[in-house]
Each structure stands twice: as structure tokens, then as C-alpha cells.
C-alpha positions as CSV (number, residue, x, y, z in Angstrom):
1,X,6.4,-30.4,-2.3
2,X,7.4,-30.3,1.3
3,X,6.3,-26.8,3.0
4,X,8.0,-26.5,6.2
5,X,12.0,-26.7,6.4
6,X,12.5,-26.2,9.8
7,X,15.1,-24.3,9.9
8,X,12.6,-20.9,11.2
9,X,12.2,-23.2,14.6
10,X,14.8,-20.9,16.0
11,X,13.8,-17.2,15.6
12,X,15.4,-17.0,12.0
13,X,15.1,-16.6,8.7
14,X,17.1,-16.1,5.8
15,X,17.2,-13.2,3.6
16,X,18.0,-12.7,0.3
17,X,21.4,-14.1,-0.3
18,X,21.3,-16.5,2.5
19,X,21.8,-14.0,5.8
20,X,19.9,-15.4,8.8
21,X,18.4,-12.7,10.5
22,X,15.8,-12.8,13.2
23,X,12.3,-12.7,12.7
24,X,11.3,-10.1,14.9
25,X,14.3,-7.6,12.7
26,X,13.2,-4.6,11.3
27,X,13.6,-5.6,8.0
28,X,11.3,-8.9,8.4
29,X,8.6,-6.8,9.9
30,X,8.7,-4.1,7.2
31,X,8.2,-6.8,4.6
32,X,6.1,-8.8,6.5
33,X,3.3,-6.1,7.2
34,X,3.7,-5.4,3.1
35,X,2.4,-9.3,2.7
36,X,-0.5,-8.9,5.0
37,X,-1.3,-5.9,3.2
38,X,-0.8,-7.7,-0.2
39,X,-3.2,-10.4,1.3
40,X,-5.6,-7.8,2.1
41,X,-6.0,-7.0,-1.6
42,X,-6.1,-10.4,-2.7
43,X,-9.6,-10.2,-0.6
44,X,-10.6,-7.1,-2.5
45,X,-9.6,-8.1,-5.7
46,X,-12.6,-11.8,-4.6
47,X,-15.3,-9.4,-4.3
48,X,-14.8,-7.5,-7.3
49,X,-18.1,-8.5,-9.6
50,X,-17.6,-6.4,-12.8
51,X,-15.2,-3.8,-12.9
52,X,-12.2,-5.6,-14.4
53,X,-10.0,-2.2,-15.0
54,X,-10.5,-2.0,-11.2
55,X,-9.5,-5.9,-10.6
56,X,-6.4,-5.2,-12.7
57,X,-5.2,-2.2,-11.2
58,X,-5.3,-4.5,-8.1
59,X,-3.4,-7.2,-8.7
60,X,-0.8,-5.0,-10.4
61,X,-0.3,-3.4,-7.0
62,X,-0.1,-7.2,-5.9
63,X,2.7,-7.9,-8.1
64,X,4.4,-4.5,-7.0
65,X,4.0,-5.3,-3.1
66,X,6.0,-8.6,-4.0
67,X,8.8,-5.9,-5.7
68,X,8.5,-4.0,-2.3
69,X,9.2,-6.8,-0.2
70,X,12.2,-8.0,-2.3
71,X,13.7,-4.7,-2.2
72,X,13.4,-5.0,1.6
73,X,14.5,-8.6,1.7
74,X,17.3,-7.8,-0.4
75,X,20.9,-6.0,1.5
76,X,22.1,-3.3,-0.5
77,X,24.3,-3.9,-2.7
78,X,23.6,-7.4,-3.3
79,X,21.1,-7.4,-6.2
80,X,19.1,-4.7,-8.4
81,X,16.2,-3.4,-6.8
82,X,12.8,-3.8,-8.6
83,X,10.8,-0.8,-7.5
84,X,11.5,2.5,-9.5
85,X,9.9,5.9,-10.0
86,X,8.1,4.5,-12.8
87,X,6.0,2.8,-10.6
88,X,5.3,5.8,-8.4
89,X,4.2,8.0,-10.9
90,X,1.9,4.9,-12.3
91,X,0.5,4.8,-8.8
92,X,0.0,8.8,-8.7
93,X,-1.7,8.5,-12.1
94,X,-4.1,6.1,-11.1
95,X,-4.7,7.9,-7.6
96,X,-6.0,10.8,-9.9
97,X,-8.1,8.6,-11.7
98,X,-10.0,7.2,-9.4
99,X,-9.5,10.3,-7.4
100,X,-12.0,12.0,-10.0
101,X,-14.7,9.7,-9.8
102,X,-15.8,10.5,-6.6
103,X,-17.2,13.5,-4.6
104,X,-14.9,16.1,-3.2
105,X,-15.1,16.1,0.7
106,X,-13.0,18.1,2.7
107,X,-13.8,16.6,6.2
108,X,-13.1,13.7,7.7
109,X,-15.1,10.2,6.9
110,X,-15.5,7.4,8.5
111,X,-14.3,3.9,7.2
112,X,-16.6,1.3,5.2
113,X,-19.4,1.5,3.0
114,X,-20.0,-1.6,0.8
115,X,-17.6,-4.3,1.7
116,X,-15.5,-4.0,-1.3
117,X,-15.0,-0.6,0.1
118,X,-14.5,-1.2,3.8
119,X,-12.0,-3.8,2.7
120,X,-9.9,-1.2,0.9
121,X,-10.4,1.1,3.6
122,X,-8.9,-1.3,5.8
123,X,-6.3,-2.0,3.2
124,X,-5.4,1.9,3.6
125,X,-4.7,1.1,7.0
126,X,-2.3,-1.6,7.1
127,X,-0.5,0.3,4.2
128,X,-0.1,3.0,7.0
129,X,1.3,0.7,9.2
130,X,3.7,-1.1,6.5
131,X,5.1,2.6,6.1
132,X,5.6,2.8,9.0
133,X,7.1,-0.6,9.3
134,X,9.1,0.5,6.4
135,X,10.6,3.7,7.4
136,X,11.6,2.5,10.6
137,X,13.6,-0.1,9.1
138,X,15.1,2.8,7.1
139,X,16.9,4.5,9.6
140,X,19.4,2.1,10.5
141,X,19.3,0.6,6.8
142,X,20.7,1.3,3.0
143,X,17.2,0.3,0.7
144,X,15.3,0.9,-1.5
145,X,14.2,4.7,-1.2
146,X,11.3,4.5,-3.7
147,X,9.6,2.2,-2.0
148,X,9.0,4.3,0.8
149,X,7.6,6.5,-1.5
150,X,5.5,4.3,-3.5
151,X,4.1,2.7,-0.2
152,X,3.2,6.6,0.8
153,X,1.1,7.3,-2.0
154,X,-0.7,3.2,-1.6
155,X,-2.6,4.7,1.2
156,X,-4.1,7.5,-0.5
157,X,-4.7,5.0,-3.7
158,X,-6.4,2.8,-0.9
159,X,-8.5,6.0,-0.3
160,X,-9.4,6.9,-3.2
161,X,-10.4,3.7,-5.1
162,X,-12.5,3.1,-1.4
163,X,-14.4,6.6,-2.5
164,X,-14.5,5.5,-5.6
165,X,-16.2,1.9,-4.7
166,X,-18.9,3.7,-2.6
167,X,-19.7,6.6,-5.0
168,X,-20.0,3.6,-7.7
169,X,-22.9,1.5,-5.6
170,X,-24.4,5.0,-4.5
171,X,-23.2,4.3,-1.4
172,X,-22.5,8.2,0.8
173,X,-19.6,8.8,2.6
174,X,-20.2,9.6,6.4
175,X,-18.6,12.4,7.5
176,X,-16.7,12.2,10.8
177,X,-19.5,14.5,13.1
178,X,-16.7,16.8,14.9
179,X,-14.5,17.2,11.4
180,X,-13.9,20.4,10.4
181,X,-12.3,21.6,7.1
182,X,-9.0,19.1,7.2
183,X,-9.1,18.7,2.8
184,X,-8.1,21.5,0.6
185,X,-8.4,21.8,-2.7
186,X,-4.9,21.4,-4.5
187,X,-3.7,21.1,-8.1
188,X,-0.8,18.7,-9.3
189,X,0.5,22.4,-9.8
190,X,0.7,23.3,-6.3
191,X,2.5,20.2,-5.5
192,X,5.2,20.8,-8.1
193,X,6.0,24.4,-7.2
194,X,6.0,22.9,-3.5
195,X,9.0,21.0,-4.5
């Protein structure tokens, strides 16, 4: 199987029905940072050594990053999109899960811990960047809105599952020295009559 096809030499690559758009565009950036990211986890889905509920959950979110990007990839109108709420509230779900296995904090930490961890942390990053990536792309575009959303809550699951990795191996948090209080204490409740 021949790799290269030569027809990217240019500045151009084609979308999802066979537009050529640049690849610097908006929509190639949004759904290229999603594939770094979705590299990212394949790195902390290697150094998983036991916890195969954990491992899993990762490469779902794997599988889901790929239904991100072909949402992106694809114009409106042209195809069904992939991503729904469904997916969201199994993200939010899982958030909580792993939210609940850690210690509260309400300051600020710092990044890393084992390396599992500081992989994931740095995973929460470039998730921050892709929704970025994402919602810039937005502005000027018909998509997907879910996956705006579901890339939203990827960074907190990023945080949490970090917390989780660390509180696992007995491995503390440190706390950002000038933090003050920035967490607060909030039910799924308090969300819900927020909406």
C-alpha cells in the first residue's frame, strides 16, 4: 500500500466529499489538533499496567476523537454527523467517576505526578487547545455543535482521571504555592438549576 499521493504537495487537502481546502484552514486545524490529542492518549493508554476499565475508557475516547474529527472534516449537510449527546453525558458520567476517586482540592495544582499522570495532564492541555481550535472554526462554520461540547468536558475528564492516576500510586497533588480558593464545591444539582 502506497502512503504518499502527492496531491498535499500544494497546500491542500481534501475533505470529506472531495473539497480541496488548504491545510492551514480552520477546519484542518480544528481536526488536526483533535489527532494530536488522540495520539496523546494512545501514549497513555502504553503505560497503562493494570487498570483495564481505565485502558478502555481510553481508547473509547480514541474512537470518539476519530467521530470528532469526521464531524469536522465533514460540510454540513453532506453526511450524518457521528457525535451526539449520548456521548457527552457518557463522558460527564465518567468524569464523576473518576472525579470521586480522588481528593477534593480547591486550589490550583501543578501538572504531573507519575508519568501516566503527567501524560494525561498534558493530554488536558492539548484538549484545551483543540477547543479552542474547534470553536474558532465554529464561527464562520455550520458543524457539529456537540462536539464542541463534548471536547469541553475532555479536559476536565483529562483532569480528573490525572487525579485519579496520582491518588491511585499515592502520588500527592502539589498545590500551586500562590493559589487561593479557585474550586467550589458543587452538586450536579447546582448545575441543572444553573441551566
Amino acid at each position: 500500500m502506497q502512503l504518499y499521493t502527492r496531491t498535499g504537495d500544494k497546500g491542500y487537502t481534501s475533505i470529506i466529499g472531495g473539497q480541496k481546502v488548504a491545510k492551514d484552514s480552520n477546519r484542518v486545524i480544528a481536526y488536526g489538533t483533535l489527532d494530536e490529542l488522540n495520539s496523546i492518549v494512545g501514549i497513555a493508554v502504553s503505560l497503562i499496567q493494570e487498570d483495564e476499565v481505565l485502558s478502555d475508557d481510553l481508547q473509547q475516547i480514541q474512537q470518539f476523537l476519530f467521530d470528532c474529527g469526521s464531524d469536522i472534516a465533514t460540510p454540513h449537510g453532506y453526511a450524518e454527523y457521528r457525535l451526539n449527546k449520548d456521548h457527552t453525558l457518557w463522558l460527564e458520567s465518567r468524569v464523576d467517576y473518576y472525579s470521586d476517586k480522588a481528593p477534593s482540592v480547591q486550589s490550583f495544582i501543578l501538572p504531573g505526578g507519575t508519568t501516566l499522570a503527567s501524560v494525561l495532564h498534558f493530554a488536558r492541555t492539548v484538549a484545551r487547545r483543540a477547543e479552542r481550535d474547534i470553536v474558532h472554526f465554529q464561527w464562520d462554520n455550520d458543524m457539529n455543535s456537540e462536539v464542541v461540547r463534548f471536547v469541553n468536558r475532555l479536559s476536565d475528564y483529562f483532569y480528573a482521571i490525572a487525579r485519579y492516576v496520582n491518588a491511585n500510586e499515592s502520588k500527592d497533588d502539589v498545590f500551586y504555592e500562590r493559589s487561593g480558593k479557585v474550586f467550589h464545591q458543587i452538586t450536579k444539582e447546582d448545575i441543572d438549576d444553573f441551566k
